[in-house]
C-alpha positions in Angstrom: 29.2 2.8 6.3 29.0 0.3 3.6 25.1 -1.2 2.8 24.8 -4.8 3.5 24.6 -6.5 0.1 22.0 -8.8 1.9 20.0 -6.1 2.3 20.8 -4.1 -1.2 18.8 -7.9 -2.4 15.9 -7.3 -0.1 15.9 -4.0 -1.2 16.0 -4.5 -5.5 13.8 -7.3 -5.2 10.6 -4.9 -4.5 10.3 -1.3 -4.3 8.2 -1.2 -3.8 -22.3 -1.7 -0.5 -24.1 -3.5 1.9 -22.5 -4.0 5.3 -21.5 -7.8 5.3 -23.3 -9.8 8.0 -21.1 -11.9 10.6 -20.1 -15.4 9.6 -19.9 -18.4 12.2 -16.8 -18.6 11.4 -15.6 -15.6 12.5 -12.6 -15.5 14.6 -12.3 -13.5 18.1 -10.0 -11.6 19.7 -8.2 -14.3 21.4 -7.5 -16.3 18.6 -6.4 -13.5 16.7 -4.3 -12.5 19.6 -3.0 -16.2 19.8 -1.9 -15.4 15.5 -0.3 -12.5 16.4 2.0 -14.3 18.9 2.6 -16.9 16.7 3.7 -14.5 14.1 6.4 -13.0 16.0 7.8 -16.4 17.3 8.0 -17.9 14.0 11.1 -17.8 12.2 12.0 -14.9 10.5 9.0 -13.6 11.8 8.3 -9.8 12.7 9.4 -8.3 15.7 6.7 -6.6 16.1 3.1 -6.6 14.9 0.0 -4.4 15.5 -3.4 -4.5 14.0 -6.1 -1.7 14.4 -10.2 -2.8 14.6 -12.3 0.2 14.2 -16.4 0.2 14.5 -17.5 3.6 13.9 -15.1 5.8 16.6 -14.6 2.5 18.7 -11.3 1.4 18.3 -9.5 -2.1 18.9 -5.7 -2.4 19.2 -4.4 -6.0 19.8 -0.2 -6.3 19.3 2.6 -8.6 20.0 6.2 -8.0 19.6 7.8 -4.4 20.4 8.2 -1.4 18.0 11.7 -1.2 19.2 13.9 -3.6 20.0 16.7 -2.0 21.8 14.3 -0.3 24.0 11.0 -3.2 24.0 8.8 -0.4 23.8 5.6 -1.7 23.0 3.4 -0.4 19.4 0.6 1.7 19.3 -1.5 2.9 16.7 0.3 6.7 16.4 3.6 5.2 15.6 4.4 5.6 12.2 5.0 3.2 9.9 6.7 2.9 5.9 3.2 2.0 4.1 4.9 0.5 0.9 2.7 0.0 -1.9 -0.7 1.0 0.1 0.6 4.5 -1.0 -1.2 3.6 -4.6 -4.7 3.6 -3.0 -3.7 7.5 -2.0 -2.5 8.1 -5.9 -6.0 6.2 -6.2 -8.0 8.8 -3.8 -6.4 12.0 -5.4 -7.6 10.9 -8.9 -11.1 9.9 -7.9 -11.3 13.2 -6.2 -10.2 15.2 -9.3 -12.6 12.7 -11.4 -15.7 14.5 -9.2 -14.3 17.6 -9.9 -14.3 17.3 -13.5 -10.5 17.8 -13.8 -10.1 14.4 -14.8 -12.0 11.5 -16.4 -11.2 7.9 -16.1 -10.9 7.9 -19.8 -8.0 10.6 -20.2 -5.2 9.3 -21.8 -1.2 9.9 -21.3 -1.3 11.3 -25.2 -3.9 13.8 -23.7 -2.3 14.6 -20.1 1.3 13.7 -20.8 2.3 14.0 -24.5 5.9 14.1 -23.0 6.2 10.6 -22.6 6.7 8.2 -25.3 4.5 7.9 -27.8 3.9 3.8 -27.9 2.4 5.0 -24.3 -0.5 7.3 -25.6 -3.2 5.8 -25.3 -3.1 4.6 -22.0 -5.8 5.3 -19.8 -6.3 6.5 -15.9 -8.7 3.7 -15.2 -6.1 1.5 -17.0 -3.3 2.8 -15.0 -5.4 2.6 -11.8 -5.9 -0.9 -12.6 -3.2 -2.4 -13.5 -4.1 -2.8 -17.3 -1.9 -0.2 -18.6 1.3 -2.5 -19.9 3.2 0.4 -18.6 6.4 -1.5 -17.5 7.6 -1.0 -14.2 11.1 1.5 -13.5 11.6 -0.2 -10.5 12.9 -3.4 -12.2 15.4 -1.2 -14.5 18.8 -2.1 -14.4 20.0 1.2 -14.2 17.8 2.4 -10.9 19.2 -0.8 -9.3 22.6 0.3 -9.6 21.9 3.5 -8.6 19.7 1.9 -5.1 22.1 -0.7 -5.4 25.0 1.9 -4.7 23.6 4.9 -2.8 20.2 4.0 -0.7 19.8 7.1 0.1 20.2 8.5 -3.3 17.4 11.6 -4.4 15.9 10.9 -7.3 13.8 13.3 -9.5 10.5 11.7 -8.6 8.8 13.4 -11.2 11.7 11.6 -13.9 11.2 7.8 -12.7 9.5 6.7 -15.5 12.5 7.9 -17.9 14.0 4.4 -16.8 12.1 2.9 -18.8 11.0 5.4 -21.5 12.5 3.5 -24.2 10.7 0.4 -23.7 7.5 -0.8 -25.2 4.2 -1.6 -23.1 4.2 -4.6 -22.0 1.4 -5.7 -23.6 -1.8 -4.0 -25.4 -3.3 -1.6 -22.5 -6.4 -3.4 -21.6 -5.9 -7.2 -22.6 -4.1 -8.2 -19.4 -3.0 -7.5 -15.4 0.2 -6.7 -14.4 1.1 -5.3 -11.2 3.8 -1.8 -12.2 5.0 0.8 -9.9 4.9 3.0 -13.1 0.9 3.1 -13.1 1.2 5.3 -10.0 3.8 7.3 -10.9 1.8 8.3 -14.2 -1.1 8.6 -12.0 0.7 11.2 -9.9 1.3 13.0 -12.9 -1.9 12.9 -15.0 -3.2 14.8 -11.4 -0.1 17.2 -11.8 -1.2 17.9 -15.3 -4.9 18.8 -14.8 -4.5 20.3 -11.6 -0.8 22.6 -12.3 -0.9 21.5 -8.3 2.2 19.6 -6.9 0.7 15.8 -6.1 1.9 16.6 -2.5 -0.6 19.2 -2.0 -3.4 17.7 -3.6 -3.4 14.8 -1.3 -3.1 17.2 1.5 -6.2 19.1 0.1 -8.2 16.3 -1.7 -7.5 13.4 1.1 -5.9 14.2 4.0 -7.9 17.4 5.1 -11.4 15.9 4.3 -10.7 12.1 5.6 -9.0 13.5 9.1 -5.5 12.5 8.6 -3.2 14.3 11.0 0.1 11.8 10.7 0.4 11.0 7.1 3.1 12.6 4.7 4.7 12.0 1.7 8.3 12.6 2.3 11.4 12.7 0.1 14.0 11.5 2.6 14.8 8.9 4.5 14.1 9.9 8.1 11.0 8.7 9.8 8.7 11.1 12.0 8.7 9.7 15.5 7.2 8.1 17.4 7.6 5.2 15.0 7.2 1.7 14.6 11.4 0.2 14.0 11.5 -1.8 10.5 13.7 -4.6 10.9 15.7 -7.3 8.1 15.5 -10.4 9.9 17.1 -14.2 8.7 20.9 -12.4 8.9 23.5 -14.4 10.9 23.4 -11.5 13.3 20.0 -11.5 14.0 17.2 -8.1 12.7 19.0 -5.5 11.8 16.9 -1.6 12.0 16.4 -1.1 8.5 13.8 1.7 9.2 16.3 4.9 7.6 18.5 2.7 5.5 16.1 4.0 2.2 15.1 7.3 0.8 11.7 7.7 -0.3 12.4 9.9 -3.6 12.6 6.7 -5.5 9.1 5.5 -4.8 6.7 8.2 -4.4 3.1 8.3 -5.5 3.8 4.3 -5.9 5.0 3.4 -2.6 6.5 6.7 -0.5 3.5 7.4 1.7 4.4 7.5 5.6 1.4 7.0 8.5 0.0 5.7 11.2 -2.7 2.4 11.8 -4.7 5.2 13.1 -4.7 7.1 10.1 -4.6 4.5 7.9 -7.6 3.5 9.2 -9.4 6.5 8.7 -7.9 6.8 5.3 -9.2 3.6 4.4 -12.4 3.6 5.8 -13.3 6.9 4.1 -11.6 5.9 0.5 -13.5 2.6 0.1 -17.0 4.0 0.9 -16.3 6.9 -2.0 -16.1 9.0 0.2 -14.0 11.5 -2.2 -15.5 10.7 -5.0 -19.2 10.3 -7.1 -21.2 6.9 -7.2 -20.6 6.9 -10.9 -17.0 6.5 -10.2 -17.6 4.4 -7.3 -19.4 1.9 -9.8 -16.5 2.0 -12.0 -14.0 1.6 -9.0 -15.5 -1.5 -8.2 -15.3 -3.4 -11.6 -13.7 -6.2 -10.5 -10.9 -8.1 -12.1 -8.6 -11.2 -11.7 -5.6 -9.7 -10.3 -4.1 -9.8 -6.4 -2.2 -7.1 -4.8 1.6 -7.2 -3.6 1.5 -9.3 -1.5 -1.2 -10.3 -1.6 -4.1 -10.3 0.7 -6.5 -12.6 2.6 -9.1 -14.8 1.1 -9.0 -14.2 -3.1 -8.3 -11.2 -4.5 -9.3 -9.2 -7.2 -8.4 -6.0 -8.7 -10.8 -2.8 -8.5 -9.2 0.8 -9.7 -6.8 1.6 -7.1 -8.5 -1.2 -5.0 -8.7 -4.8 -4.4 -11.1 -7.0 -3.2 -10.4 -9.5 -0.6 -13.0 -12.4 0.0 -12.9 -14.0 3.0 -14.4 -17.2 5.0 -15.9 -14.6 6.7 -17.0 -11.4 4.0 -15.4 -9.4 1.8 -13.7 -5.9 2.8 -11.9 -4.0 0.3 -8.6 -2.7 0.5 -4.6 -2.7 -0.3 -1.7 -4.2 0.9 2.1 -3.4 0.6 5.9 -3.7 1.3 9.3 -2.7 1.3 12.4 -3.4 3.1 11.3 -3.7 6.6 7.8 -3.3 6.4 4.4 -4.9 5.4 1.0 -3.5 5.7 -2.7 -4.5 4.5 -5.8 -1.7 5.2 -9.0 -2.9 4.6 -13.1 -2.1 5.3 -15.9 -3.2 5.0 -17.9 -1.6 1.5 -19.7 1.0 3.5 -16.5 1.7 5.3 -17.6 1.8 8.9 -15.6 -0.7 9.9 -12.4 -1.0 8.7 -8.6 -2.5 10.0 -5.2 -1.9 9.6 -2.3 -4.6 10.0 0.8 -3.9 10.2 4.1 -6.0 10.4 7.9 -4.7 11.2 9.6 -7.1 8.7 9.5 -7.5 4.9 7.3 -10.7 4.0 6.1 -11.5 0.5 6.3 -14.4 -2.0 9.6 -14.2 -3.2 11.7 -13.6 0.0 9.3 -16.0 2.4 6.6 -17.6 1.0 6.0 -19.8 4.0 5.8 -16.9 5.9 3.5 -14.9 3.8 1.2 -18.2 3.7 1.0 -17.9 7.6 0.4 -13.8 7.6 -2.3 -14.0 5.2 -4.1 -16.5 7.1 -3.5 -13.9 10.5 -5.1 -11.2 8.5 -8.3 -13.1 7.5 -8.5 -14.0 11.2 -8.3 -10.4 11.5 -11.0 -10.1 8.7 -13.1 -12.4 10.8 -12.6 -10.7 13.6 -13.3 -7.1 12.4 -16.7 -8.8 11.1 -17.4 -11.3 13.7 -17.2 -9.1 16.8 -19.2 -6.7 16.4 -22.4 -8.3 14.3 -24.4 -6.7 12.1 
């Protein structure tokens, strides 16, 4: 069946310390709950939204909308879920963890690691990868992998070759001197862990994150199928009403950048454990959290800044650390607190971002610092 060229536009267009004290302003649960419901009623709003609150091994799920909408079944945190660009905060975890193995440092270069790839790209670092610094420019806005989404969605790419769309450009700019948001830092990423390890990436997050951090529902697949149970993706704003985008993309085409499929549960988990350092040394930890102007995509509550593989979100409330993402039918932000005990997930069965819906967007940021607030708020400190 032919691919909606509405939705071959949503598609191009992205591919994708101390425990901080409760604030007065902190929202509750009913006011978030009151968000959620507002979310889903808005226009072009989600079908179906879920966020995750978790204090230790207590757990919070508050939701409006269905995961489903031919059956209305409700969503809970096992479903899975696309996790767009949070994937990079995996890429993230597996490189910190081979940094406190000595297999890496944050100062390897491509030249070093990957003297295969062009040579105006050699002396790009890890941290400047995981940070956004690198100049690398991104495959995803090639021409040539457009046409190819463009005319087969479910086409298998060579994950391993995406950055040869764009091996015959020049960085962007000198690495270091600016931020830029690329899908190619985590595909380099992905390899540089490749190269030091001779390990396939997929099994080094199964052994370096998702066997230590407890992840039972998390893969990195190539297709397009999702795992059930899980949460139903929709394109919404067509004269038909949301259509179930949640197979209409294969995942060979992202990867280490934006691939990842999971659960709020795990996610939760995942993100609680990664922002604590849990996988890696304080030295890195420290270097991690050098903060930088620069805001994830979309991005998050409060201001952001950019950490390696990490961002910072400060809210009216405190500041959690964490990583958002999207892709065609779905947005996500995970989040905890620095010490990681607390930590949310948020999770949304639509696309939203600033260039398809920046109204929208405005509104689901300001959800998820409620959520922030709540996270915080309820239970002290």
């Amino acid at each position: 069946m032919p691919f909606p060229l509405r939705l071959v536009s949503l598609l191009v267009a992205t591919c994708v310390g101390a425990l901080v004290p409760a604030s007065p302003a902190a929202a509750d649960d009913h006011s978030l709950q009151r968000g959620l419901d507002e979310l889903v009623a808005a226009p072009d709003g989600p079908p179906g939204v879920i966020v995750v609150l978790r204090d230790g091994d207590r757990q919070r799920v508050l939701r409006a909308g269905t995961a489903d909408l031919t059956t209305g079944r409700p969503l809970e945190a096992r479903d899975h879920t696309r996790t767009a660009s949070t994937s990079k905060a995996f890429s993230g975890a597996v490189a910190l963890s081979l940094v406190r193995q000595h297999r890496l440092t944050l100062d390897d270069t491509i030249g070093t690691r990957l003297p295969q790839l062009p040579g105006a790209w050699q002396a790009v670092t890890l941290r400047q990868l995981l940070q956004h610094t690198s100049g690398l420019p991104d495959f995803s806005q090639s021409p040539q992998f457009r046409s190819l989404i463009a005319a087969d969605p479910h086409h298998h790419f060579d994950s391993r070759r995406l950055l040869d769309f764009v091996a015959g450009e020049p960085l962007r700019f000198a690495p270091g001197t600016k931020y830029q948001y690329s899908n190619s830092d985590n595909i380099a990423v992905a390899l540089m862990a490749e190269a030091a390890t001779g390990t396939r990436y997929e099994n080094l997050l199964r052994h370096d994150v998702y066997r230590p951090l407890g992840l039972h529902d998390t893969s990195l697949p190539q297709g397009y199928e999702m795992p059930e149970p899980y949460m139903h993706g929709y394109a919404v704003g067509g004269p038909t009403g949301p259509e179930d985008v949640s197979e209409a993309i294969g995942m060979s085409g992202v990867w280490a950048s934006g691939g990842i499929t999971s659960t709020p549960r795990d996610l939760a988990a995942f993100i609680g454990g990664y922002a604590a350092g849990a996988l890696t040394t304080q030295a890195a930890l420290r270097e991690q959290r050098h903060w930088i102007p620069g805001a994830s995509e979309p991005a998050g509550p409060g201001r952001n800044s950019a950490g390696l593989a990490l961002f910072r979100y400060d809210t009216r409330c405190g500041v959690v650390l964490g990583h958002t993402g999207n892709t065609l039918g779905y947005t996500q932000l995970m989040a905890a607190t620095p010490d990681g005990r607390r930590a949310l997930t948020f999770s949304l069965t639509t696309q939203v971002n600033q260039a398809g819906n920046p109204a929208l967007l405005s509104k689901v940021r300001a959800v998820e610092e409620d959520a922030v607030c709540s996270l915080l708020g309820t239970y002290g400190s």
